[in-house]
C-alpha positions as CSV (number, residue, x, y, z in Angstrom):
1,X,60.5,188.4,225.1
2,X,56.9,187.9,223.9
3,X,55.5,188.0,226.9
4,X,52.9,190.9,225.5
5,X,52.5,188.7,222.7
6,X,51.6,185.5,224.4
7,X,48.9,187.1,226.7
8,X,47.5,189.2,224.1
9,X,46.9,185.5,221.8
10,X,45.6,184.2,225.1
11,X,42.6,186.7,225.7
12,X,41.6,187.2,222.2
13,X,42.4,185.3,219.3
14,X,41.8,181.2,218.4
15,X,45.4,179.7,217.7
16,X,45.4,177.2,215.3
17,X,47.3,174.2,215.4
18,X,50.8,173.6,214.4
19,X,54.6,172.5,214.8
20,X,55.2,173.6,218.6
21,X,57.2,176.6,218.4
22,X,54.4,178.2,215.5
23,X,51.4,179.9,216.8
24,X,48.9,181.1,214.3
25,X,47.0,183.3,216.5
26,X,44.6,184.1,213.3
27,X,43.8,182.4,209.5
28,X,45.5,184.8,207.5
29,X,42.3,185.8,205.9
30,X,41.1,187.6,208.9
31,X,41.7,191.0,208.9
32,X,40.8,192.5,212.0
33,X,42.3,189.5,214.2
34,X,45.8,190.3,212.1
35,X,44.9,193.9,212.7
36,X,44.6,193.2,216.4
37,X,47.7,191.0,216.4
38,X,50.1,193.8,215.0
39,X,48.6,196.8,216.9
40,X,48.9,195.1,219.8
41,X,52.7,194.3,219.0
42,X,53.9,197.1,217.5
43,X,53.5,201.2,217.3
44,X,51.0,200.5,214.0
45,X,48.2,202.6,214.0
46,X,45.2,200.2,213.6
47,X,42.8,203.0,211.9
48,X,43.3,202.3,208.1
49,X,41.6,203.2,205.1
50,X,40.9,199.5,204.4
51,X,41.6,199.1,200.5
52,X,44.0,200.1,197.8
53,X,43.2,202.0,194.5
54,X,42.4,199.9,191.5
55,X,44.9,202.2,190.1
56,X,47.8,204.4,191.3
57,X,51.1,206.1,190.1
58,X,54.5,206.5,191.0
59,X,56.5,209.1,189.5
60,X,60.0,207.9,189.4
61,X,60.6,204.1,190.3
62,X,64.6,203.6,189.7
63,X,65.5,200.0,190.2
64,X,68.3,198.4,189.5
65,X,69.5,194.5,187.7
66,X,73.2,194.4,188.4
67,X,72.7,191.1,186.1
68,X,73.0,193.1,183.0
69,X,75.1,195.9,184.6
70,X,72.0,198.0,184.2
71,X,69.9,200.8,185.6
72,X,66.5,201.5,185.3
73,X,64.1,204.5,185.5
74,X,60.5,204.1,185.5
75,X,58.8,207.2,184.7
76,X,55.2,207.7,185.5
77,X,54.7,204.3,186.4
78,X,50.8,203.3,187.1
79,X,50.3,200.2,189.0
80,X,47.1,198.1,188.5
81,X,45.2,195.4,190.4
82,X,47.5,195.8,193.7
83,X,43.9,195.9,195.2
84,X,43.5,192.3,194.2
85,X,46.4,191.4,196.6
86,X,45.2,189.2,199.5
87,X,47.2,187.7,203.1
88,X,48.8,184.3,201.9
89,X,50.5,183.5,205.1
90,X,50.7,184.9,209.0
91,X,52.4,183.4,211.8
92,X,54.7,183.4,214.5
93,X,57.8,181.3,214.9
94,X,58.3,181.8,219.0
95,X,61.7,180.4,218.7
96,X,63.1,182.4,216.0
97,X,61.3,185.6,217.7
98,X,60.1,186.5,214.5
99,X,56.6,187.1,212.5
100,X,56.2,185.8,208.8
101,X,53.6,187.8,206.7
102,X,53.0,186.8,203.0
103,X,50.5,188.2,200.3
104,X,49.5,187.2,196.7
105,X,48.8,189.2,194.5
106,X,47.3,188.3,190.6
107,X,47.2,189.7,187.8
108,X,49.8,193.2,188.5
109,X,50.2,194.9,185.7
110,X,52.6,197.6,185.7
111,X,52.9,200.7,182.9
112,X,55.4,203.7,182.4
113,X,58.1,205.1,180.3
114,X,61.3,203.2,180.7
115,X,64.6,204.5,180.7
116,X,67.4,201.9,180.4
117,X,71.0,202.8,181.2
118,X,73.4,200.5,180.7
119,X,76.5,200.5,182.5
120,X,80.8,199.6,181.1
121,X,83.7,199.3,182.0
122,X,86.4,202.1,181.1
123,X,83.4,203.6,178.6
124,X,80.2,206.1,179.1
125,X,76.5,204.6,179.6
126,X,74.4,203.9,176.7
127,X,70.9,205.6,177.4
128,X,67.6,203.8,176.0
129,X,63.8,204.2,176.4
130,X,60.6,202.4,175.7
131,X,57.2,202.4,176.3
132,X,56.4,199.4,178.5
133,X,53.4,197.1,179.8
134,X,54.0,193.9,181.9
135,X,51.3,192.0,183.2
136,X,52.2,189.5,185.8
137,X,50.1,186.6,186.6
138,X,51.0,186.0,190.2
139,X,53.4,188.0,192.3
140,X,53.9,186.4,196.4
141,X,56.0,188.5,198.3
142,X,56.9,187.2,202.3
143,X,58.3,189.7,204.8
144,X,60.1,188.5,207.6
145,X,59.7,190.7,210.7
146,X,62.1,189.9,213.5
147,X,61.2,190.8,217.5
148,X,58.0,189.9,217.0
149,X,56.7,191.8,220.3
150,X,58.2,195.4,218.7
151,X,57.4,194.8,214.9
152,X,59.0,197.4,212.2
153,X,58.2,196.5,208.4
154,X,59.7,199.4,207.5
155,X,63.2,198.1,208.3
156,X,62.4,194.8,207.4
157,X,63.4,193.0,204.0
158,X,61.1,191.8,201.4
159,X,61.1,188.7,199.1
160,X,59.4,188.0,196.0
161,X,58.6,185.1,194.3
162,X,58.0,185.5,190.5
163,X,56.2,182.2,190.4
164,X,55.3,182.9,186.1
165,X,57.1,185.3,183.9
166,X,54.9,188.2,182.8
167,X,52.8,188.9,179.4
168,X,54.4,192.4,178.7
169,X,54.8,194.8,175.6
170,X,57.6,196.7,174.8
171,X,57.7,199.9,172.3
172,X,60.8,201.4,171.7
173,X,60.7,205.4,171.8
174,X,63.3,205.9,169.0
175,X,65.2,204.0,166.3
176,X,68.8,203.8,168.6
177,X,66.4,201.6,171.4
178,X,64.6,199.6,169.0
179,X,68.1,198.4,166.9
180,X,69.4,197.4,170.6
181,X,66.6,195.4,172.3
182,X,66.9,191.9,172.3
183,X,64.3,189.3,171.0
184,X,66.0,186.8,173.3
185,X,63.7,186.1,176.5
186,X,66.0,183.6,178.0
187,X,67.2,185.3,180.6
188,X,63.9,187.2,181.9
189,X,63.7,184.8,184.6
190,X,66.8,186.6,186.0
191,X,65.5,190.2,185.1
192,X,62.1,190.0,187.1
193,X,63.6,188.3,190.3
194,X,66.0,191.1,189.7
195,X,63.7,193.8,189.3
196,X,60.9,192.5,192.2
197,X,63.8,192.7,194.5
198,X,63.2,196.7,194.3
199,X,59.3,196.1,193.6
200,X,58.6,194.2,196.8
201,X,58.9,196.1,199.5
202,X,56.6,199.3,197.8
203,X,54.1,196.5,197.3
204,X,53.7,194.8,200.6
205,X,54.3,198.0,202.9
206,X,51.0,199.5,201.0
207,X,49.5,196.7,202.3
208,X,50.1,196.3,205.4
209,X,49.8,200.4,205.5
210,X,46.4,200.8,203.5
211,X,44.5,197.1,204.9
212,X,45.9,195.8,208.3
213,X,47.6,198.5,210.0
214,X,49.5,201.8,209.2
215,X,53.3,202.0,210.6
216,X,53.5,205.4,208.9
217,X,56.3,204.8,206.1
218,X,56.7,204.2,202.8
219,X,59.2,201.7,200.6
């Protein structure tokens, strides 16, 4: 089963040393031996363009936080810093057949026009919108990729850790949003996990895509 794996770690990488059924065939901050490691294991075209833009847009990111029965647009959202993003983690578990890749990235900030639709029972949707800025201190998002001798990130499921709550500002684009938004931050613990849930798997696959190797999808 990783047969191509096994002999590939054998004639070109150092392992490093771990529980028994772990093999690090790299330190995660070694880009060309992780590039190696997936292109060897996987249809990923190794040529890569080897960074991300300082600063990119999207322009429509619709999310959802089912929390608050809620629906979100954002609308010309620009992403900054995602090329501060580094490897956190890269190993494989033989037993579990299965590769873990994790990445940190500090200081995201994301911008764009909101819209806010939320959802009732038995009742139309209010609409909102706002002007928003969220700045996110650290952001670590692990992707689990399962036969680790036939590797496809773009099927695979992405987690992120919203290890501190961001610095954001909020500006309501008419008098109907500002009257409903709450001052209450209580629940925005809730909110982000809910809303990295849709951000994580944009952010890691333009990794993987743009630094280590390029499996040809998107999010």
């Amino acid at each position: 089963m990783l047969g191509k794996l096994i002999i590939f770690l054998s004639i070109s990488s150092t392992a490093y040393a771990g529980p028994s059924n772990i093999v690090r065939p790299c330190h995660y901050t070694n880009t060309v031996c992780l590039r190696e490691n997936l292109a060897a294991n996987s249809n990923c075209n190794p040529t890569v363009r080897g960074s991300i833009p300082g600063e990119y847009s999207i322009g429509r990111f619709p999310f959802e936080t089912p929390y608050f029965n809620a629906s979100y647009i954002d609308n010309n959202l620009i992403i900054r810093n995602h090329n501060k993003c580094v490897t956190s983690e890269f190993f494989y578990n033989v037993q579990a057949d299965t590769l873990v890749l994790s990445i940190d990235c500090p200081f995201l900030e994301f911008e764009s026009e909101r819209t806010m639709i939320q959802h009732f029972s038995l009742r139309e949707d209010n609409v909102f919108s706002y002007h928003y800025v969220g700045i996110y201190p650290l952001i670590r998002i692990t992707m689990n990729l399962p036969h680790a001798n036939a590797m496809d990130p773009c099927s695979a499921f992405a987690f992120a850790d919203v290890t501190t709550l961001p610095i954001f500002r909020i500006n309501p684009n008419d008098k109907k949003t500002a009257n409903y938004l709450s001052q209450d931050m209580t629940l925005l613990n809730i909110f982000e996990r809910e809303t990295f849930f849709y951000r994580a798997k944009q952010l890691i696959l333009t990794f993987i895509n743009s630094k280590i190797c390029d499996f040809g999808c998107n999010a």
